[in-house]
Z-matrix of the N, CA and C atoms (Angstrom, degrees):
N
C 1 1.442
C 2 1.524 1 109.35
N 3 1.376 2 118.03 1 135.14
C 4 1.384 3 107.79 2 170.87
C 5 1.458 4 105.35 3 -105.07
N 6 1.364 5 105.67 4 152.79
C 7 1.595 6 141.74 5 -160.60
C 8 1.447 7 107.24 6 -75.76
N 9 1.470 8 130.45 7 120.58
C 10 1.399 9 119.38 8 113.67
C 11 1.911 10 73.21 9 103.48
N 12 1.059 11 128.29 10 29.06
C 13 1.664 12 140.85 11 162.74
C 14 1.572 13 96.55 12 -62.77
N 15 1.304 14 110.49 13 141.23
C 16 1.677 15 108.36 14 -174.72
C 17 1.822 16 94.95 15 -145.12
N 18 1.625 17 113.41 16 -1.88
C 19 1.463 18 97.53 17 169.85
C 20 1.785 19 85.15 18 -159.26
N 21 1.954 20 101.99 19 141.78
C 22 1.414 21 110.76 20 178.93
C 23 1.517 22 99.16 21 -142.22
N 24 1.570 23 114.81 22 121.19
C 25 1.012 24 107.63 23 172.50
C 26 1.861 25 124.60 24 -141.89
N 27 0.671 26 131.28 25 160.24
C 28 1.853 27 135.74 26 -172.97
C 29 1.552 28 108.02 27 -126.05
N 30 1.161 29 98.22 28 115.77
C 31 1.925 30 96.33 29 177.25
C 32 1.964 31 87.91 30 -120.78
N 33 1.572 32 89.01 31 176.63
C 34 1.527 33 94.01 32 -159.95
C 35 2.203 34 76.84 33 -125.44
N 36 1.378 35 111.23 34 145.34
C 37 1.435 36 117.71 35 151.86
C 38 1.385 37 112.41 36 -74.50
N 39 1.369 38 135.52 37 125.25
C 40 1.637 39 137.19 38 152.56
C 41 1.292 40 92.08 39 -114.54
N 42 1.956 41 98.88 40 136.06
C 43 1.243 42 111.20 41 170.90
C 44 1.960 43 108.03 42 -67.98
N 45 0.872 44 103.49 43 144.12
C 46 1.684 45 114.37 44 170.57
C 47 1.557 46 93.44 45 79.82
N 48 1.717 47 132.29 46 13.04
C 49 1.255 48 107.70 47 -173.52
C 50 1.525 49 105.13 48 -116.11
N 51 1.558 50 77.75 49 -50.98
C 52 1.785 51 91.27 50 -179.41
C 53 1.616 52 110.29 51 122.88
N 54 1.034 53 139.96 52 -114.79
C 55 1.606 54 138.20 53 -162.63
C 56 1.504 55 88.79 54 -137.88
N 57 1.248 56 115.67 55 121.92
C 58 1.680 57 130.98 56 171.81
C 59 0.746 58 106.15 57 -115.54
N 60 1.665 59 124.20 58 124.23
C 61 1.187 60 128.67 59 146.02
C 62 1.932 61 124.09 60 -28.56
N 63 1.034 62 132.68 61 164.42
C 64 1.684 63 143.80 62 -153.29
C 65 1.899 64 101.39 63 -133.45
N 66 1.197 65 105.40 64 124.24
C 67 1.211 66 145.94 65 -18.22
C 68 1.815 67 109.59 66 -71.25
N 69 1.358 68 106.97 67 162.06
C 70 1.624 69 109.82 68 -175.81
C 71 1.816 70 93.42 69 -158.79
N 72 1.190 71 89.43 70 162.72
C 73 1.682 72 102.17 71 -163.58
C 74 2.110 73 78.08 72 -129.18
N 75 1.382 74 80.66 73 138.37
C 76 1.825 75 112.53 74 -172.15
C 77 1.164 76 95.99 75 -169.58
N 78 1.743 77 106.60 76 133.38
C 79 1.224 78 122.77 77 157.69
C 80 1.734 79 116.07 78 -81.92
N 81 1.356 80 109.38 79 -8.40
C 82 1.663 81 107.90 80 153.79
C 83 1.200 82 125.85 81 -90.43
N 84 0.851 83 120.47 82 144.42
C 85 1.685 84 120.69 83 -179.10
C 86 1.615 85 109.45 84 -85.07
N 87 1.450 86 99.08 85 148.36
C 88 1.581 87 95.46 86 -166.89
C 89 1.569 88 118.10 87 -82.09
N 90 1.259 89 138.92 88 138.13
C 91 1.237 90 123.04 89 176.11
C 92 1.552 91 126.23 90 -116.53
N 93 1.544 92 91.53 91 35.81
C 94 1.504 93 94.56 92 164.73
C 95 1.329 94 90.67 93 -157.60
N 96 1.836 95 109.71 94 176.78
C 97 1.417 96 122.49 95 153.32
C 98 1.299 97 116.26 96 -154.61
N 99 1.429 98 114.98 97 128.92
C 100 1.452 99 151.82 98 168.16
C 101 1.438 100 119.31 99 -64.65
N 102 2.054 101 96.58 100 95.25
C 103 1.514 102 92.46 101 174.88
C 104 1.636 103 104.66 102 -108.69
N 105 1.342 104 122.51 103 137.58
C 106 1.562 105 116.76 104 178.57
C 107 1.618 106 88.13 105 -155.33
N 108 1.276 107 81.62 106 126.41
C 109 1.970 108 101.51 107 167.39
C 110 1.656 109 111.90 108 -123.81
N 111 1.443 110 125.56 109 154.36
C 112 1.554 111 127.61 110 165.55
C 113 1.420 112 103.95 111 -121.38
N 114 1.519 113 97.91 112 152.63
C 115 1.242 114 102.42 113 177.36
C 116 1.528 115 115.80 114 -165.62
N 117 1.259 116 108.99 115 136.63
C 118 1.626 117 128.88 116 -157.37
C 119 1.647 118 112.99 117 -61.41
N 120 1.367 119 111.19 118 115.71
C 121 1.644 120 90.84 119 175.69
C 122 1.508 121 104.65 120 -130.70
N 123 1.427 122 134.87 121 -159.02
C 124 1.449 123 130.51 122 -168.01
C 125 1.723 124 96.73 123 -83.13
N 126 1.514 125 107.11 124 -27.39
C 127 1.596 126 100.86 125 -172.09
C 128 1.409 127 124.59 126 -104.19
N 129 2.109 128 101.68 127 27.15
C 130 1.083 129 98.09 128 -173.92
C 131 2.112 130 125.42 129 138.78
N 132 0.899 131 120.48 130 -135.25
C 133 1.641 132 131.11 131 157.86
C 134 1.346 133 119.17 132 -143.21
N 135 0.951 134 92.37 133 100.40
C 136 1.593 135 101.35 134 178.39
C 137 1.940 136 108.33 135 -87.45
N 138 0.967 137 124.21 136 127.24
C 139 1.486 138 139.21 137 -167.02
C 140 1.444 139 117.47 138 -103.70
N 141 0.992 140 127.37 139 149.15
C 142 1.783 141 122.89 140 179.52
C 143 1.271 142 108.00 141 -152.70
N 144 1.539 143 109.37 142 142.62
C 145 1.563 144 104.77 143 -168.81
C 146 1.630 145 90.06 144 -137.00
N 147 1.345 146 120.98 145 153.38
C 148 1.337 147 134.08 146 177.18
C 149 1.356 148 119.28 147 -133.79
N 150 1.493 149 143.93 148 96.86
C 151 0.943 150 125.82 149 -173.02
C 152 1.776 151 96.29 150 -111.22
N 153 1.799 152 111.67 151 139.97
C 154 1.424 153 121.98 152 -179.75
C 155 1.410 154 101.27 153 -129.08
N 156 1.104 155 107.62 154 138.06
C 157 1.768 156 118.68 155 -173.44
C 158 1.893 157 95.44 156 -89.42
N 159 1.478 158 97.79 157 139.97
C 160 1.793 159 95.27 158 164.71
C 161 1.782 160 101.17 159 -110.77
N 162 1.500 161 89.05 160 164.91
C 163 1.472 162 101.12 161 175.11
C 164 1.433 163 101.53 162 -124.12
């Protein structure tokens, strides 16, 4: 587990939509997903973003 995370979030890609918030109702299917968490350290917020393509 990592420590002391203060924001977790998952967005979905829709073509023609852009980054949706989770859960979301689309008659397109999404073809990506958006992982980005923050999290508190002594030097600050350090941020992380993950983007994974679906097939």
């Amino acid at each position: 587990m990592l420590d002391d995370v203060s924001r977790f979030e998952i967005r979905a890609w829709v073509p023609g939509k852009g980054w949706t918030r989770l859960p979301a109702r689309s008659k397109v299917r999404a073809s990506g997903l958006e992982i980005s968490l923050a999290r508190v350290t002594r030097n600050g917020v350090e941020r992380y973003r993950r983007v994974v393509a679906l097939q």
